[in-house]
Backbone of each chain as ProteinMPNN parsed JSONL, in Angstrom:
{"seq_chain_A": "XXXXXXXXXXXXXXXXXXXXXXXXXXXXXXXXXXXXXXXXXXXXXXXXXXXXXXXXXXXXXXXXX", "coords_chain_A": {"N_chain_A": [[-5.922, 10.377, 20.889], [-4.522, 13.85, 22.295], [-3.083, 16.305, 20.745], [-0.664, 18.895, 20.813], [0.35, 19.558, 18.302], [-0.208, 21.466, 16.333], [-0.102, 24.103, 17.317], [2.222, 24.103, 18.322], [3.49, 24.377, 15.829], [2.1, 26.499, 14.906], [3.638, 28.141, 16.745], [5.845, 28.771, 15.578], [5.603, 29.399, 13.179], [4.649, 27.741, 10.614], [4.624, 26.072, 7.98], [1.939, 23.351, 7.361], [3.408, 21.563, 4.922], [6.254, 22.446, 5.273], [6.245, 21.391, 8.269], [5.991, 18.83, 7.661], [8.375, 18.064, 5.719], [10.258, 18.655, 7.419], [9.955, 16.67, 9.248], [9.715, 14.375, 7.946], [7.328, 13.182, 6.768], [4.265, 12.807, 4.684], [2.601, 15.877, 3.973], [-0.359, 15.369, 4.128], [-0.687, 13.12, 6.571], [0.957, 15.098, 8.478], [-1.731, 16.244, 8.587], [-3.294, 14.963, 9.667], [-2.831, 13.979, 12.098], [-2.928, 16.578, 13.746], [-5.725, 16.836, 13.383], [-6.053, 15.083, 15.244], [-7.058, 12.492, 13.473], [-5.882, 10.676, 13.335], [-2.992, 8.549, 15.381], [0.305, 9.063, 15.633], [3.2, 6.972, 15.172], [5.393, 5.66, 17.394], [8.398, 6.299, 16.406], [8.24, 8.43, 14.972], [6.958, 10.146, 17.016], [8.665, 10.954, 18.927], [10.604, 11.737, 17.029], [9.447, 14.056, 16.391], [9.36, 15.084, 18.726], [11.954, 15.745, 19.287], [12.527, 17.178, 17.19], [11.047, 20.107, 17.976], [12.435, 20.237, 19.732], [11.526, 19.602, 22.64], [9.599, 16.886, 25.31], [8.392, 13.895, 24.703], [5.665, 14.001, 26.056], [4.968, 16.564, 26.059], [3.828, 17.322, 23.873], [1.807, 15.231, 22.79], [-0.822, 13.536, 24.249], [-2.425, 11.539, 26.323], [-5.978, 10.521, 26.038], [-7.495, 8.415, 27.388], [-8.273, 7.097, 26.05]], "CA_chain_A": [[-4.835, 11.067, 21.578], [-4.728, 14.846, 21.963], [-1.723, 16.64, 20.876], [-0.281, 20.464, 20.329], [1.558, 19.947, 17.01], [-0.57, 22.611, 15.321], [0.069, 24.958, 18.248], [3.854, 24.08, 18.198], [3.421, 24.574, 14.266], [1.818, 28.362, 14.279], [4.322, 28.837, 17.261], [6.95, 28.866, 14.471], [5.165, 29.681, 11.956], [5.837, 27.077, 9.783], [2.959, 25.391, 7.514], [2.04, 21.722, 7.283], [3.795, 21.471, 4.353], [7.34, 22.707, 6.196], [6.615, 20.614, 9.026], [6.084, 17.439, 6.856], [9.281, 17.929, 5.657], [11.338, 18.405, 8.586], [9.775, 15.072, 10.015], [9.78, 13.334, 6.563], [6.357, 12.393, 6.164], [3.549, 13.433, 3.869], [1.225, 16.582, 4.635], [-1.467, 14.537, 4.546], [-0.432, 12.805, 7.933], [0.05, 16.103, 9.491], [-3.176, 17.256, 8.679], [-4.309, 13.425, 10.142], [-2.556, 14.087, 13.515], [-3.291, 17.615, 13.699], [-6.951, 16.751, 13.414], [-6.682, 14.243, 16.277], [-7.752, 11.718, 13.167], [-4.469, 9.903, 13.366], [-2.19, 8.142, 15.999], [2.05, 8.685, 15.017], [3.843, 6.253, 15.531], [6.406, 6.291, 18.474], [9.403, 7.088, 16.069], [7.653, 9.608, 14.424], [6.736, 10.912, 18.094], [10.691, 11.075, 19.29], [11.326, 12.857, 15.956], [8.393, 15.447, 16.587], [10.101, 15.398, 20.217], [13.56, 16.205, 18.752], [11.951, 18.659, 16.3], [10.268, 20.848, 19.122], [13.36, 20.405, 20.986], [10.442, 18.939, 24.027], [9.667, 16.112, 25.466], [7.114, 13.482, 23.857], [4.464, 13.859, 26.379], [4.52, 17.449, 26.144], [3.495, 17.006, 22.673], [1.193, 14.182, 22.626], [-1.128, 13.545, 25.683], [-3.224, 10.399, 26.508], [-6.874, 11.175, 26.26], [-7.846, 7.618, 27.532], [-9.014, 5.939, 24.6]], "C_chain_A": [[-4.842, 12.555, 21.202], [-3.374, 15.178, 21.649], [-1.741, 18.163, 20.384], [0.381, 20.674, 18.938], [1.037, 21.381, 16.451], [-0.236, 23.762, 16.14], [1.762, 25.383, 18.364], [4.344, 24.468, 16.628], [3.568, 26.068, 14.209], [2.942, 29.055, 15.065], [5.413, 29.621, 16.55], [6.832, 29.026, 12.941], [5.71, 28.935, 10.71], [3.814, 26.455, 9.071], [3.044, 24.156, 7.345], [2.933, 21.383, 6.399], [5.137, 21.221, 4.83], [7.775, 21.707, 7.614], [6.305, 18.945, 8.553], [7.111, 17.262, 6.535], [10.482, 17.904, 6.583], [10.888, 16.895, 8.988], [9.392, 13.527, 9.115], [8.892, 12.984, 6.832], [5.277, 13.573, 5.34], [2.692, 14.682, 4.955], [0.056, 15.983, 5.081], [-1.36, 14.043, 6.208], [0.065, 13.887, 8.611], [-0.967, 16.742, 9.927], [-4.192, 15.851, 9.577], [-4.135, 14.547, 11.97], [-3.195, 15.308, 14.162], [-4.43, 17.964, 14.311], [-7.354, 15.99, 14.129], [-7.11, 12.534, 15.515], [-7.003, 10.212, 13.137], [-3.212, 9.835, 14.343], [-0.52, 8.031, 15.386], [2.294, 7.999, 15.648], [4.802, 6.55, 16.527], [7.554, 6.797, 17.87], [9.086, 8.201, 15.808], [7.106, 10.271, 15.837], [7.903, 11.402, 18.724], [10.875, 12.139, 18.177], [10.513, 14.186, 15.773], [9.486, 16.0, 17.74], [11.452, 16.516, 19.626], [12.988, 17.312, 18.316], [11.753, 20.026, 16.979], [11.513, 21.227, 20.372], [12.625, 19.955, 23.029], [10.232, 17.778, 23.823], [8.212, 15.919, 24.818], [5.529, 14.25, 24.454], [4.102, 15.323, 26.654], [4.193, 18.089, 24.783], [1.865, 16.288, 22.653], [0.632, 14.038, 24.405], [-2.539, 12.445, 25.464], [-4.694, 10.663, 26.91], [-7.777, 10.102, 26.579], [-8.793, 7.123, 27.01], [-8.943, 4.684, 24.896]], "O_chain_A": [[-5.097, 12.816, 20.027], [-2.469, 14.508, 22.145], [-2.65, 18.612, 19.686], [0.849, 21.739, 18.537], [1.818, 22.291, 16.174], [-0.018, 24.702, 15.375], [2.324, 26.475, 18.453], [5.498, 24.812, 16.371], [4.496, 26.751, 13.777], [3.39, 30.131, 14.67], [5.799, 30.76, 16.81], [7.567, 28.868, 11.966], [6.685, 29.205, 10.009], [2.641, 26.454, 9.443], [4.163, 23.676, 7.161], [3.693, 20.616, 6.99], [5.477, 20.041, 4.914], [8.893, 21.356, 7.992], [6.489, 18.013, 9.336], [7.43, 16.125, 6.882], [11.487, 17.207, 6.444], [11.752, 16.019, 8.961], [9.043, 12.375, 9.37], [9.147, 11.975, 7.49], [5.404, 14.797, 5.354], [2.313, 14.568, 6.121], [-0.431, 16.072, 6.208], [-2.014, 14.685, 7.029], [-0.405, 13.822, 9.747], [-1.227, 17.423, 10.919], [-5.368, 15.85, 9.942], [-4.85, 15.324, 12.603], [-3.978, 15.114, 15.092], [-4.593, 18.782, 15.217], [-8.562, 15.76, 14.186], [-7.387, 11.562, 16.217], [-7.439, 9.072, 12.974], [-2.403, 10.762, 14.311], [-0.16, 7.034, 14.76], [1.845, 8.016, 16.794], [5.123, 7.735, 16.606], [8.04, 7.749, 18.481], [9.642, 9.119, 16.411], [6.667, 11.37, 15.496], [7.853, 12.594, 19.025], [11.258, 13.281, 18.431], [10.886, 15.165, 15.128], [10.211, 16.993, 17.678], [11.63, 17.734, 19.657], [12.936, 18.345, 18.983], [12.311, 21.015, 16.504], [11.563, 21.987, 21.339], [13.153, 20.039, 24.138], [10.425, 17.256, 22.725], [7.326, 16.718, 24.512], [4.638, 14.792, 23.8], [3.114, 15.541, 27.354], [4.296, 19.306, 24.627], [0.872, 16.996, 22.489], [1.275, 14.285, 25.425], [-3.43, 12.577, 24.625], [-4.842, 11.033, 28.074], [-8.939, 10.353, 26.258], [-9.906, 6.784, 27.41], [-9.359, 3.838, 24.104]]}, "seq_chain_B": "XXXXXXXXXXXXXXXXXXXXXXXXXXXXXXXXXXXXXXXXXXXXXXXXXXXXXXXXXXXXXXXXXXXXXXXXXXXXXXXXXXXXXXXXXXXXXXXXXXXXXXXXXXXXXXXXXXXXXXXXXXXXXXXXXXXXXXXXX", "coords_chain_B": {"N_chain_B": [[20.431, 1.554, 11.955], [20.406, 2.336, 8.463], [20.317, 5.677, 6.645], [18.008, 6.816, 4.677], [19.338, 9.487, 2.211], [17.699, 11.304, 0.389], [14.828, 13.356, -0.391], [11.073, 12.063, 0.753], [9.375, 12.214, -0.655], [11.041, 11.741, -3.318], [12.089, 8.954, -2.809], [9.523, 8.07, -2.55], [8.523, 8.156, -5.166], [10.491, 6.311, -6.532], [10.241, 4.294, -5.595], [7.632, 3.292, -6.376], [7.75, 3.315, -9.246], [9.389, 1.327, -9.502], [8.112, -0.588, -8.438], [6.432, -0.762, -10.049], [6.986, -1.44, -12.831], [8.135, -3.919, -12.445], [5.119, -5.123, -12.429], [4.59, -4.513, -14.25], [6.441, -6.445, -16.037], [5.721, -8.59, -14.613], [3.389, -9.124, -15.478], [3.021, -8.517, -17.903], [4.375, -11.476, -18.785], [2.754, -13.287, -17.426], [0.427, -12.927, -19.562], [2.195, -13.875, -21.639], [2.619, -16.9, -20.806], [-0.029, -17.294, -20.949], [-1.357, -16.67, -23.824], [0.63, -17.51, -25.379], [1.284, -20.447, -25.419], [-0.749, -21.177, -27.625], [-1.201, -18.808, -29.794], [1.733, -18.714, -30.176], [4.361, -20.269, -29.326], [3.014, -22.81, -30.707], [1.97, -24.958, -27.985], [4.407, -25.538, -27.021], [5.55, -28.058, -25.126], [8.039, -27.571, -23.178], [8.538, -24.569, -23.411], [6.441, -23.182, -22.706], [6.822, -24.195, -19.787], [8.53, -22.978, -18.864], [8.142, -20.917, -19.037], [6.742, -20.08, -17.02], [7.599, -21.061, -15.073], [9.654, -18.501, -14.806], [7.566, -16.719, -14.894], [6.571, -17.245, -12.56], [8.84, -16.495, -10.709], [9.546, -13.454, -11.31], [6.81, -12.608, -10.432], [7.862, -13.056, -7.555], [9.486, -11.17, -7.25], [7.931, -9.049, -8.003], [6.096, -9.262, -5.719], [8.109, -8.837, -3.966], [9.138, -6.048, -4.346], [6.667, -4.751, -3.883], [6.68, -4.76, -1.078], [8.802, -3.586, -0.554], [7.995, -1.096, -1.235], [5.778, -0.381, 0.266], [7.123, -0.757, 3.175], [8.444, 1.854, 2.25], [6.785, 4.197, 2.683], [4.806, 6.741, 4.395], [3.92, 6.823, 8.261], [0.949, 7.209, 8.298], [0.492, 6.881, 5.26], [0.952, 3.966, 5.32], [-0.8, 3.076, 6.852], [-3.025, 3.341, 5.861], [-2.61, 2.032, 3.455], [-2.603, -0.885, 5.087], [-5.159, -1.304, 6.162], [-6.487, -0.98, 3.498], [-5.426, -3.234, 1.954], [-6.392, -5.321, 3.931], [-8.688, -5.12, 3.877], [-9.533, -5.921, 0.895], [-8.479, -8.051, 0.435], [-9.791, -10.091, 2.697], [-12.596, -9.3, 1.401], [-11.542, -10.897, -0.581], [-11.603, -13.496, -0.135], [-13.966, -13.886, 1.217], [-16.206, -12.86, -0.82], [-15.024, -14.614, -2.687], [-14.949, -17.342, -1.942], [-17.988, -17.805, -1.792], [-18.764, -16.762, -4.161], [-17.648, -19.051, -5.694], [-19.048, -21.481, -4.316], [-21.561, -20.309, -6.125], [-21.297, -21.6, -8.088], [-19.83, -24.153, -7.849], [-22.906, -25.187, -6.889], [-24.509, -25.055, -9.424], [-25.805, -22.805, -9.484], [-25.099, -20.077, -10.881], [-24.713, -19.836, -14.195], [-22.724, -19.825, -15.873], [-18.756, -20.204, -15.259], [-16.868, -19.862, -12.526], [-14.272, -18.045, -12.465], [-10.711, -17.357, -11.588], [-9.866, -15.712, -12.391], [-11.575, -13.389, -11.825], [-12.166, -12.947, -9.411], [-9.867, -11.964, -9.234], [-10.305, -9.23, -10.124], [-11.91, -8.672, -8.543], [-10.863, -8.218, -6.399], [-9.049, -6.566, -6.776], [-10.285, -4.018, -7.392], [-11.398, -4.059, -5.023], [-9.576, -3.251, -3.271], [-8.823, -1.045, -4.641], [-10.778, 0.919, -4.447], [-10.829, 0.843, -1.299], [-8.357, 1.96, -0.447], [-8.755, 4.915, -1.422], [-11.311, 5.51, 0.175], [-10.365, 5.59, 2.195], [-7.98, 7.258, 2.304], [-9.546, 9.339, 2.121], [-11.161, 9.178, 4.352], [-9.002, 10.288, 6.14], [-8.711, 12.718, 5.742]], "CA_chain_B": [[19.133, 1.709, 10.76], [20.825, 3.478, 7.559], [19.669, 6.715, 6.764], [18.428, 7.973, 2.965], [19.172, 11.001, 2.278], [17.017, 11.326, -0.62], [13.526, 13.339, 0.201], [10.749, 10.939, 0.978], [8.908, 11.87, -1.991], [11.82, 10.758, -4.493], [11.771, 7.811, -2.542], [8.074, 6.896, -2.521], [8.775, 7.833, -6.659], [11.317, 5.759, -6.959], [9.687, 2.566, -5.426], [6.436, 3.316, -7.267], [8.172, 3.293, -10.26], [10.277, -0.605, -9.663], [7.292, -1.687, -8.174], [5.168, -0.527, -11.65], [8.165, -1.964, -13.622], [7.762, -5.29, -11.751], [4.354, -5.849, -12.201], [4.368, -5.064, -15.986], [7.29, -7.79, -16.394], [5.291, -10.063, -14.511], [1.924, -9.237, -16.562], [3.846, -9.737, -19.875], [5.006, -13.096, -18.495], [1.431, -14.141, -17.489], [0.069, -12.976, -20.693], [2.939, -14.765, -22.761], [2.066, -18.13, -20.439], [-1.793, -17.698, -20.906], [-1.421, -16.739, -25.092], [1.776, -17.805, -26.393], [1.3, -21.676, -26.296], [-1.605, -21.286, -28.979], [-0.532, -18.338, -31.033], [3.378, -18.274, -30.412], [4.839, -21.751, -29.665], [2.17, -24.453, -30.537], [2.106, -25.406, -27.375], [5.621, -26.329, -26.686], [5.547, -28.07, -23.095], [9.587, -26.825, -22.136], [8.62, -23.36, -23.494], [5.383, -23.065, -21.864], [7.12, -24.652, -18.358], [9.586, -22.602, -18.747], [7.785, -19.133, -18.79], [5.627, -20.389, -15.657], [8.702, -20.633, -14.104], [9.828, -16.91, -15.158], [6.404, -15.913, -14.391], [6.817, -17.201, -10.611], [10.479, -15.465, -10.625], [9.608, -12.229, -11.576], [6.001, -12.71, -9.562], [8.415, -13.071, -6.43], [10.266, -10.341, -7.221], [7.545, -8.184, -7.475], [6.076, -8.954, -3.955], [9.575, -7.899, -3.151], [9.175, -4.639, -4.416], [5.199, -4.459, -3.111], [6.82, -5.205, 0.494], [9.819, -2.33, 0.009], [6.789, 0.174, -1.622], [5.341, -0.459, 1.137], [8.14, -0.049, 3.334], [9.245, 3.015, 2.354], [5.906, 4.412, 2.94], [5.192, 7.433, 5.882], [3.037, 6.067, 9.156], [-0.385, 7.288, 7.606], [0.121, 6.006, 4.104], [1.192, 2.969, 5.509], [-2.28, 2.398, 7.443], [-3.772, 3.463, 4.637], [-2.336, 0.136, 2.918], [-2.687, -1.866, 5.968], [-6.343, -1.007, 5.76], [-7.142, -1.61, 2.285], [-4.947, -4.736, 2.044], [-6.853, -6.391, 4.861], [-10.413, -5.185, 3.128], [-9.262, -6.709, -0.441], [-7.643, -9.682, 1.19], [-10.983, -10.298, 3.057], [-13.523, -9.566, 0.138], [-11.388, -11.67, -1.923], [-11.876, -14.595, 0.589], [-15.6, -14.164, 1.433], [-16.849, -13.376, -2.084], [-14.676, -15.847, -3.979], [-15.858, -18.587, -1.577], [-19.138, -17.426, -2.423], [-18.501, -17.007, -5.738], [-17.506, -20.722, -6.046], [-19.945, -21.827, -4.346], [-22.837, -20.25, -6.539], [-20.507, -22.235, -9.657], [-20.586, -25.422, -7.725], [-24.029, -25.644, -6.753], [-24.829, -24.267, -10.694], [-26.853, -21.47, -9.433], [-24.724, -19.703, -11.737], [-25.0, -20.884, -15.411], [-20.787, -19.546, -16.164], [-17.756, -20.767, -13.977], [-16.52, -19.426, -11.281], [-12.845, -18.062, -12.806], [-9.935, -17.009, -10.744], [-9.571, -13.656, -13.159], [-13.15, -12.595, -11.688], [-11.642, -12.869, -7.927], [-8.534, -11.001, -9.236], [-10.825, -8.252, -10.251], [-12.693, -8.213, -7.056], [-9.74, -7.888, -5.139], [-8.336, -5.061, -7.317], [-11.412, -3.448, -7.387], [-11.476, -3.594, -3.523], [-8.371, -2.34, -2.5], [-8.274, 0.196, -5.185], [-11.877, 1.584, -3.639], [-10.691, 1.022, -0.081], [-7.63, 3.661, -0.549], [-9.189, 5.785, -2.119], [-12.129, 5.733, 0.861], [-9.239, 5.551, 3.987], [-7.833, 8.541, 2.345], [-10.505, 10.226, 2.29], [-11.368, 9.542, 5.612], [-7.976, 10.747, 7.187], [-8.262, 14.238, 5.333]], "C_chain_B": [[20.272, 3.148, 9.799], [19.749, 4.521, 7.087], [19.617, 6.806, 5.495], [17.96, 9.007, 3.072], [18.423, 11.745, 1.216], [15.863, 12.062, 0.192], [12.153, 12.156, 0.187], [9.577, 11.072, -0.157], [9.522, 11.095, -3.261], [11.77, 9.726, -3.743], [10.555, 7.042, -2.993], [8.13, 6.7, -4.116], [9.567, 6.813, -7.074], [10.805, 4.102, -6.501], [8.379, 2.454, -5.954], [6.825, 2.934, -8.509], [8.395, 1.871, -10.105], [8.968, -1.326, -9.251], [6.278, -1.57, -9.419], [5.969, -1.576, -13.019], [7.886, -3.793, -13.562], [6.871, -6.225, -12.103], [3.721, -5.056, -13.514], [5.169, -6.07, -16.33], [6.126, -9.029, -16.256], [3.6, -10.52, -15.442], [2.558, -9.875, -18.205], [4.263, -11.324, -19.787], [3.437, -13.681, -18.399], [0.756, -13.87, -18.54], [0.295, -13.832, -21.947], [2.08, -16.21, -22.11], [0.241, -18.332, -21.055], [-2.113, -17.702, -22.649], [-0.369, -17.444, -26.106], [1.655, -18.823, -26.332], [0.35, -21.992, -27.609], [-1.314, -20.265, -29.877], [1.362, -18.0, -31.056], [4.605, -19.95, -30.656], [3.906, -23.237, -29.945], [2.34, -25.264, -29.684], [3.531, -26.674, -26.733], [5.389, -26.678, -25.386], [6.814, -27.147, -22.7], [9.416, -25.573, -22.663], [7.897, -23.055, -22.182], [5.999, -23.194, -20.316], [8.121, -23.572, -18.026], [9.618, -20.652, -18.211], [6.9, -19.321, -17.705], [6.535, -20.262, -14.739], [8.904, -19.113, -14.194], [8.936, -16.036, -14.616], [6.35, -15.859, -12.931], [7.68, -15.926, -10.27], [10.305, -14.299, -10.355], [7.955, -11.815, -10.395], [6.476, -12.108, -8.206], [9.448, -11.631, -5.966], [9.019, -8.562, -7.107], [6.308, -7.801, -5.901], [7.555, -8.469, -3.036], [9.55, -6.445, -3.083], [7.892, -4.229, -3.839], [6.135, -3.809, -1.334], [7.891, -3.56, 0.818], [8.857, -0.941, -0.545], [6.18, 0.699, -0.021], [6.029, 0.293, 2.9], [8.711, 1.461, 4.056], [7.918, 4.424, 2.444], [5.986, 5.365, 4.065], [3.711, 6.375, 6.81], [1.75, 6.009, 8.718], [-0.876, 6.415, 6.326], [0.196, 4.472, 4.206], [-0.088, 2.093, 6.187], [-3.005, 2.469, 6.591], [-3.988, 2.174, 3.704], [-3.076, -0.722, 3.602], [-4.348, -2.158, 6.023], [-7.075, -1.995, 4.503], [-6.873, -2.906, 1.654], [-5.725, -5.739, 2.806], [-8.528, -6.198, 3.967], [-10.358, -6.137, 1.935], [-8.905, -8.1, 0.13], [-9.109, -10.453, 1.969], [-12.086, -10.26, 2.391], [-13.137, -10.617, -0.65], [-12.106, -13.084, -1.038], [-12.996, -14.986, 0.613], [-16.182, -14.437, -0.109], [-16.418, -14.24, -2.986], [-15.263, -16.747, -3.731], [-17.302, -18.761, -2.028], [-19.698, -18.017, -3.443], [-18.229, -18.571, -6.048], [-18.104, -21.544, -6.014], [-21.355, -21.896, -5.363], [-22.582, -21.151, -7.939], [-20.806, -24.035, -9.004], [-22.064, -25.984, -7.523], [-24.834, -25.157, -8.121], [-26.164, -23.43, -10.357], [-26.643, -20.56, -10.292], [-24.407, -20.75, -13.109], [-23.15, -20.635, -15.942], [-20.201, -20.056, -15.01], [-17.216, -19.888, -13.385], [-14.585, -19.132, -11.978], [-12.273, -17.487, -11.888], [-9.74, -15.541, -11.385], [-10.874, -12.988, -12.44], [-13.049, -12.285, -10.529], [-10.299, -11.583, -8.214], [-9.169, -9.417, -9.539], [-11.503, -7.843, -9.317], [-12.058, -7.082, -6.471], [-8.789, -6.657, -5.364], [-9.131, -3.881, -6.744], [-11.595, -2.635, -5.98], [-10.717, -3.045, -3.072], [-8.43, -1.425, -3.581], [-9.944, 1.711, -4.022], [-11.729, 1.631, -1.882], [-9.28, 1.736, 0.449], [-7.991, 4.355, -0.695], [-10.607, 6.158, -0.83], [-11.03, 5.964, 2.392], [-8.676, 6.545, 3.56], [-8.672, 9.475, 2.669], [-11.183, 10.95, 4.069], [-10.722, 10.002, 6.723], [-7.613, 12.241, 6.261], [-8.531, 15.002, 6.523]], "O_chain_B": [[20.687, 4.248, 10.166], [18.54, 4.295, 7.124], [20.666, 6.886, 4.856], [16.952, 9.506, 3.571], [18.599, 12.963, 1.225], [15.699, 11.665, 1.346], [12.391, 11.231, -0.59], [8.931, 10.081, -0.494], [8.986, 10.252, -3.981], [10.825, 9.17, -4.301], [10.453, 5.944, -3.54], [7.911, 5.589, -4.598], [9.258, 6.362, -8.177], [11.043, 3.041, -7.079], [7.963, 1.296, -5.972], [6.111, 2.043, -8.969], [7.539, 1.14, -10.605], [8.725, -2.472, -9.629], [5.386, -2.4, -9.591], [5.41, -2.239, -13.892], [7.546, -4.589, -14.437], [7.06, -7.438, -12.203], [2.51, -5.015, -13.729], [4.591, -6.832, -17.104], [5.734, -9.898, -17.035], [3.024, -11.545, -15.807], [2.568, -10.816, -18.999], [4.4, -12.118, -20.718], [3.003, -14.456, -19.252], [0.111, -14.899, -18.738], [-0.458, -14.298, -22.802], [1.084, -16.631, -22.698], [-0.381, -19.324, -21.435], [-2.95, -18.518, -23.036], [-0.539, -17.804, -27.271], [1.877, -19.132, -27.503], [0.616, -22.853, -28.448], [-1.104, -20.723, -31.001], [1.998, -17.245, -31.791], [5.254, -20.429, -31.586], [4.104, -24.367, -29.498], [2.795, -26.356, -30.027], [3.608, -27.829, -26.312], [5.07, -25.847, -24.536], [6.67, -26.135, -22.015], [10.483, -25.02, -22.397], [8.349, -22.792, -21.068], [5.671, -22.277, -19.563], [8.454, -23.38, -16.857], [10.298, -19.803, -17.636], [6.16, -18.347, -17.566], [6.435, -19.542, -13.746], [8.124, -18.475, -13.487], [9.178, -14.97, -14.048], [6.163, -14.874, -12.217], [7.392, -14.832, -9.786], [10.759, -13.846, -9.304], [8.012, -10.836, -9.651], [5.961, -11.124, -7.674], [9.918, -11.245, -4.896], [9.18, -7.507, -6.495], [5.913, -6.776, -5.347], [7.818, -7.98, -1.937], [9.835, -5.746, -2.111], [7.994, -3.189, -3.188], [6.086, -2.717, -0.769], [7.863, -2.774, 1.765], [9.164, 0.185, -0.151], [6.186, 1.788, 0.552], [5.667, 1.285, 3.534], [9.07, 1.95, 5.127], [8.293, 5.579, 2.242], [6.933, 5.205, 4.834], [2.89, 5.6, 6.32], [1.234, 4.892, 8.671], [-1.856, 5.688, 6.164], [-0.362, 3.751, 3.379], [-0.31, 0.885, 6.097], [-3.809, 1.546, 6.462], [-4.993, 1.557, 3.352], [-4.03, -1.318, 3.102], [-4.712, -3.328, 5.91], [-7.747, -3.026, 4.464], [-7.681, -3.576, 1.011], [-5.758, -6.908, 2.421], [-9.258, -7.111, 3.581], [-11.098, -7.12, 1.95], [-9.528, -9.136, -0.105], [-9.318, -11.594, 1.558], [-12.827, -11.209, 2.648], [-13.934, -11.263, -1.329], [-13.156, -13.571, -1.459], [-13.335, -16.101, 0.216], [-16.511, -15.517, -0.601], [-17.098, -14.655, -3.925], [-16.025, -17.288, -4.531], [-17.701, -19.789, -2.577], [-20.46, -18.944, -3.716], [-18.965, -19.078, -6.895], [-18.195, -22.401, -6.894], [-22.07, -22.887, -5.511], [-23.487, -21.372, -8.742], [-21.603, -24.866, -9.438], [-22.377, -27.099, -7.941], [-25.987, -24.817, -7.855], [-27.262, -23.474, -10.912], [-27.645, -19.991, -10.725], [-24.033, -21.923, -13.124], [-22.548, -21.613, -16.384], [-20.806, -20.328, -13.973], [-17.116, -18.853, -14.044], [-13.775, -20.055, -11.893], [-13.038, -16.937, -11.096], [-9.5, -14.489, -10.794], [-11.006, -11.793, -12.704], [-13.738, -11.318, -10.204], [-9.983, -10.621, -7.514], [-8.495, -8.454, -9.174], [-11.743, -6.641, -9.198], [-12.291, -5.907, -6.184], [-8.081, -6.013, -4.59], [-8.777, -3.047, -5.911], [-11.796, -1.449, -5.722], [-11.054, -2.147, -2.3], [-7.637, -0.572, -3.182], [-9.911, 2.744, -3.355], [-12.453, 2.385, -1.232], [-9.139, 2.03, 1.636], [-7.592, 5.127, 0.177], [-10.968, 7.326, -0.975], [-11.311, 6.559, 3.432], [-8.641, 7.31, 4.525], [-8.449, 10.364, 3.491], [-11.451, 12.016, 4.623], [-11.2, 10.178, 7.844], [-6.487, 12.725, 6.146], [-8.298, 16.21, 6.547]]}, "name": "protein", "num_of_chains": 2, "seq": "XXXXXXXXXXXXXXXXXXXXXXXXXXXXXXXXXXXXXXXXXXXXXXXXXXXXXXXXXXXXXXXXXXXXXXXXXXXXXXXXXXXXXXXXXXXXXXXXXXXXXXXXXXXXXXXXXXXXXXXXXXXXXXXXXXXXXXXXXXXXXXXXXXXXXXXXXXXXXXXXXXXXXXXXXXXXXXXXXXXXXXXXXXXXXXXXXXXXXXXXXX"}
């Protein structure tokens, strides 16, 4: 799955670190997603959503896997 | 769904910790069961039965705390588990059978112990975190 987090990240200049904490999970799993190497879960996609103030799928985008 | 307000590091600390707590109780209990009827009670039976029980107890208690470690876990670390749990859980299966086998058919000249599976299976899941991290850097 492709997604913009890191794009929505530098928009706001915020560092993995910063946005691990707003969405309560480890850096590590932003640097997964980030990197495409790791699928979030759907809560954890809603709470990106929320985060971003945008909708999921303008986040996250189905790269037919 | 209640909310903690705790960060999710003191959390993951805080269930690392009960679940470390846990599963020294229950080691001291299987230690006492496996040494204390020959050097502590000369093999009392109602001692001995008694700390097998205890040993379950506290056993049960710490798959309780495994399960809320687990849990309280974020989506990544949690595959991370899910992962290395199913590798260990699956080595233990294949090579114990194995392993038992090479004891019943005395291809092997020692027995086939259940501590030698428990070391597998450590062994494996500690090396198959430690490789699923790696591979989601």
């Amino acid at each position: 799955m492709k997604n913009r987090l890191k794009v929505l990240r530098a928009e706001r200049d915020w560092t993995q670190a910063q946005l691990a904490d707003a969405l309560d999970v480890s850096r590590q799993t932003i640097n997964a997603i980030e990197k495409g190497k790791f699928d979030p879960s759907l809560p954890l996609a809603f709470r990106s959503a929320r985060l971003f103030n945008c909708r999921i799928e303008d986040i996250f985008e189905d790269d037919g896997d | 769904m209640a909310h903690d307000t705790r960060s999710r590091v003191s959390r993951n600390l805080h269930d690392t910790r009960r679940l470390a707590v846990w599963t020294l109780a229950w080691l001291v209990t299987l230690a006492l069961v496996a040494f204390g009827p020959v050097l502590l009670w000369d093999k009392n039976p109602l001692i001995t039965g008694a700390l097998i029980v205890l040993n379950l107890g506290i056993g049960s208690g710490m798959i309780i705390a495994n399960i809320r470690f687990v849990a309280g876990l974020d989506d990544l670390q949690r595959q991370i588990q899910l992962e290395a749990m199913g590798i260990a859980l699956g080595v233990g299966l294949i090579v114990g059978l194995s392993y038992s086998m090479l004891d019943i058919t005395d291809l092997v000249a020692w027995n086939a112990e259940i501590s030698h599976l428990v070391f597998v299976q450590g062994f494996t899941y500690l090396g198959a975190v430690l490789l699923a991290s790696r591979r989601y850097q």
